[in-house]
N, C-alpha and C positions, 0 to 999 in steps of 0.2 A: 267234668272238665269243660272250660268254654274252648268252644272250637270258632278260632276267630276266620275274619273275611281273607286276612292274610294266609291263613293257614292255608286253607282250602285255594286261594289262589295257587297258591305254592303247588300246590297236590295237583292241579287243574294243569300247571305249566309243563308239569315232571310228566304225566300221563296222556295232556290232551282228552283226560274224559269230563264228560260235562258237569257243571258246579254242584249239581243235587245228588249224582254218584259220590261224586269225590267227599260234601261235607256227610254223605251217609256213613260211607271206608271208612273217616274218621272221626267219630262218631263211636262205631262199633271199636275203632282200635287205641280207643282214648285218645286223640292227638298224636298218636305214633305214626306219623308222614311212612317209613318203611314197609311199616306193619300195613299201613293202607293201601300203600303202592302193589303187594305181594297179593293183597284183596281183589283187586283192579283186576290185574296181572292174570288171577284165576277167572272173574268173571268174564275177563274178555276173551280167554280161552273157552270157560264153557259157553259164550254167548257165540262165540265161532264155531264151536263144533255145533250148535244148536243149525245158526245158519248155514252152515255146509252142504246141507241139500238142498236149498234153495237156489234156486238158478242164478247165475252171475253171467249173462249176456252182452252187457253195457262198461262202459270203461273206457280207459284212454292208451293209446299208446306213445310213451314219452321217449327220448334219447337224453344221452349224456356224454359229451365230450371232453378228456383230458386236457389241460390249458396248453399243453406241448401240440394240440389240433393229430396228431397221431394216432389216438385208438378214443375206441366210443361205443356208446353200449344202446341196443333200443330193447325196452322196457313191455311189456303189456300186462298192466292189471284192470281186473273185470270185477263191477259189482252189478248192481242189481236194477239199478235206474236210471233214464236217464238225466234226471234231475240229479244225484250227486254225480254223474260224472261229469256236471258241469260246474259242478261246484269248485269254486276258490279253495279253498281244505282240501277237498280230495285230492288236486290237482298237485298241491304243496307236498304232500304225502307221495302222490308218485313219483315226484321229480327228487325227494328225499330217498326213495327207493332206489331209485337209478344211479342217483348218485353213491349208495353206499355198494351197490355191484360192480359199480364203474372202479372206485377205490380197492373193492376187495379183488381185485384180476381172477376172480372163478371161474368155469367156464359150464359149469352145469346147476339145474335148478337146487338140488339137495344143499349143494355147497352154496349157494347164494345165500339160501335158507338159513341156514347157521353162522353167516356171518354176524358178527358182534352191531350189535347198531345202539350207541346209548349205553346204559349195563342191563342190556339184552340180546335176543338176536334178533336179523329183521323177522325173523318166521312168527315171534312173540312181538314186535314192533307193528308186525300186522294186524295181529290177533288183537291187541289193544286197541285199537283202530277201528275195529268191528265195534268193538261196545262205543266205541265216541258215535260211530256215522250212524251204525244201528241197522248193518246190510252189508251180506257177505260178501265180502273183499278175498278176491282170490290173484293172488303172483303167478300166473300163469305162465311166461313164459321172458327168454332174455336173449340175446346171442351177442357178441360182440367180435369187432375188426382191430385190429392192429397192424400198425404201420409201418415197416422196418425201413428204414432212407428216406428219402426227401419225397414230400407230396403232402397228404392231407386227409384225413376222414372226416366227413361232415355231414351232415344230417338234414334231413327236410318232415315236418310233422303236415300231415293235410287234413283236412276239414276236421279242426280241433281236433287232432287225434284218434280218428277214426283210421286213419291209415299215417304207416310211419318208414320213414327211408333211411337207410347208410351205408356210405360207399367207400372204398379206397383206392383212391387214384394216386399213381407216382410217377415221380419226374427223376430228374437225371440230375437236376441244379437246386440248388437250395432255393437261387433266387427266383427260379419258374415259379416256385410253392408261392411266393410272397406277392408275385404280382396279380395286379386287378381283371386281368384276362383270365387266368386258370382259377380263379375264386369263380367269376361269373361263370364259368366252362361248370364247374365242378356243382355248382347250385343249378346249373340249367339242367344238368344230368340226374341230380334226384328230381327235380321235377319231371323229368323226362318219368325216370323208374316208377314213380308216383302215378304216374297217368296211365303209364301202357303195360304195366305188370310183367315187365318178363320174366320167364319160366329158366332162363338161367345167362349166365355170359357171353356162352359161346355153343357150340350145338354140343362137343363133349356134355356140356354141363345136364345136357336136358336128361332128363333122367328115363331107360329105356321104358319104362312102363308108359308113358304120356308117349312116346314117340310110338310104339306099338300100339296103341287103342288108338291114333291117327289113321296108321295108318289101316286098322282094321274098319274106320270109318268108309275112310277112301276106298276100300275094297266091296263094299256094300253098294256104295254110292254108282260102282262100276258095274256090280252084278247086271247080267242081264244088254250087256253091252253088245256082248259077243267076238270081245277081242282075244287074239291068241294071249296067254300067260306072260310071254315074254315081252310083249309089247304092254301088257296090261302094270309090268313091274317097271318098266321103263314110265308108264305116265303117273304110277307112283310115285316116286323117285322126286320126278316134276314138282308132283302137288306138295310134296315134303320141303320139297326143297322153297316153297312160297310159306307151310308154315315154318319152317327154321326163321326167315327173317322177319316174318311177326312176334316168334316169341326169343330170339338169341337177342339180348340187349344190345351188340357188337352191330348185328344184323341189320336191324331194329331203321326203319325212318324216322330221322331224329323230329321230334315232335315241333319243334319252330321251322323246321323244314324238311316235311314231309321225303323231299327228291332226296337230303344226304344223308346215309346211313351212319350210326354213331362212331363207327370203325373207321371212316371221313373225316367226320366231326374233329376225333381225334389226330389225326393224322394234320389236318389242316392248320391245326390248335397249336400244333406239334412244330409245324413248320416256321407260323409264325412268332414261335416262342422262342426259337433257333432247340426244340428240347424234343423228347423221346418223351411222350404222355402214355401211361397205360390206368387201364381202368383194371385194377386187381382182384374186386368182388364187391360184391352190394349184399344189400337184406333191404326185404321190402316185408311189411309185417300189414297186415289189414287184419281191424279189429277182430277178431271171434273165430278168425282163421282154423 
């Protein structure tokens, strides 16, 4: 059977595996495009579990937002180099992943995993993506925000995707959401999240394990001081109370102005909106996390 240039294009576009795979598949499957795609289909599988213990350190982390600006998904997959993850292909591939999580409303990796992508899922969507790039590609990891009323989820991606941001902020007016002051407000606050990492919204959010190895620092730090107990808890308290507003986003000195705290910021934003702004949750994702 002649296995034409078309053929093989065809087989090349369905798969994305490179020209010499694909006119091989068809080849062995006489021209049966199917038959070759199911061949694919296996080898990128076993070519994936081959690289699965190879380390997957490098990668990008992408976002994807619903066109209604309401809910939004940030993404991290991890390969092997950092020459493909700076590659054009890889990059199309992740933003193709995120988008079909964003579509599929999941909320956990198995289920993302099994979502339909193509007439596959993405978990097999992946897998064939390993035999094109040739370096284990691992879906590491997703979460996503949703919007209920008026406001906005939006995204910030920093140093190509090394580190990735999404936030949701609400307003009270439809019209707040749409003007050019709460869009700036709302892109200066993932930059803001992007730069100074914080550990959660508001001080509930900090999680007690991080605020007790604090303060078990702090108490170290005192030993040998020789202050009674109760005075030593009270300049605890203090020193807690200086990291709460380095790590509570609310807290937080807003990074274009060191002096106002984002709880300000807000409040400020708020006033001059004539509107009630709240910042409702973030995700801040750094690579390899």
């Amino acid at each position: 059977i002649m296995i034409t240039a078309s053929l093989v294009k065809e087989l090349r576009e369905k798969t994305g595996v490179a020209m010499m795979e694909c006119k091989n598949a068809l080849k062995e499957t006489e021209g049966d495009i199917d038959a070759a795609i199911k061949i694919l289909r296996e080898r990128g599988e076993a070519k994936a579990e081959k690289k699965a213990s190879r380390d997957a350190n490098e990668g990008i982390i992408v976002a994807a937002l619903a066109e209604s600006g309401k809910s939004g998904v940030l993404v991290e997959i991890n390969c092997e180099t950092d020459f493909v993850a700076k590659n054009e292909n890889f990059q199309a591939f992740v933003g193709e992943v995120a988008a079909t999580v964003l579509a599929g409303n999941v909320t956990d990796l198995e289920a993302a995993k099994a979502l339909p992508k193509g007439d596959e899922t993405l978990e097999g969507f992946i897998k064939t993506k390993v035999l094109e790039m040739g370096e284990n590609l691992q879906f590491r990891r997703f979460d996503r925000l949703t919007l209920n009323g008026e406001g906005a989820v939006a995204s910030y991606i920093h140093l190509g995707g090394k580190v990735g941001v999404l936030i949701e902020v609400s307003a009270e007016k439809a019209e707040t959401a749409s003007s050019e002051t709460f869009k700036d407000l709302v892109k200066d606050l993932t930059l803001h999240i992007a730069a100074t990492s914080p550990a959660g919204l508001k001080r509930e959010d900090i999680s007690a394990e991080l605020v007790e190895s604090e303060k078990d620092i702090f108490r170290k730090q005192m030993e040998g001081a020789g202050k009674p107990a109760d005075i030593l808890e009270k300049i605890i308290e203090g020193k807690l109370g200086k990291f709460y507003s380095e790590r509570c986003l609310l807290e937080q000195g807003f990074v274009k102005d060191p002096d106002t705290s984002v709880k300000s910021l807000l409040e400020a934003k708020g006033k001059e909106l004539g509107d009630t702004i709240t910042v409702n949750s973030f995700l801040r994702f750094g690579l390899g996390e």
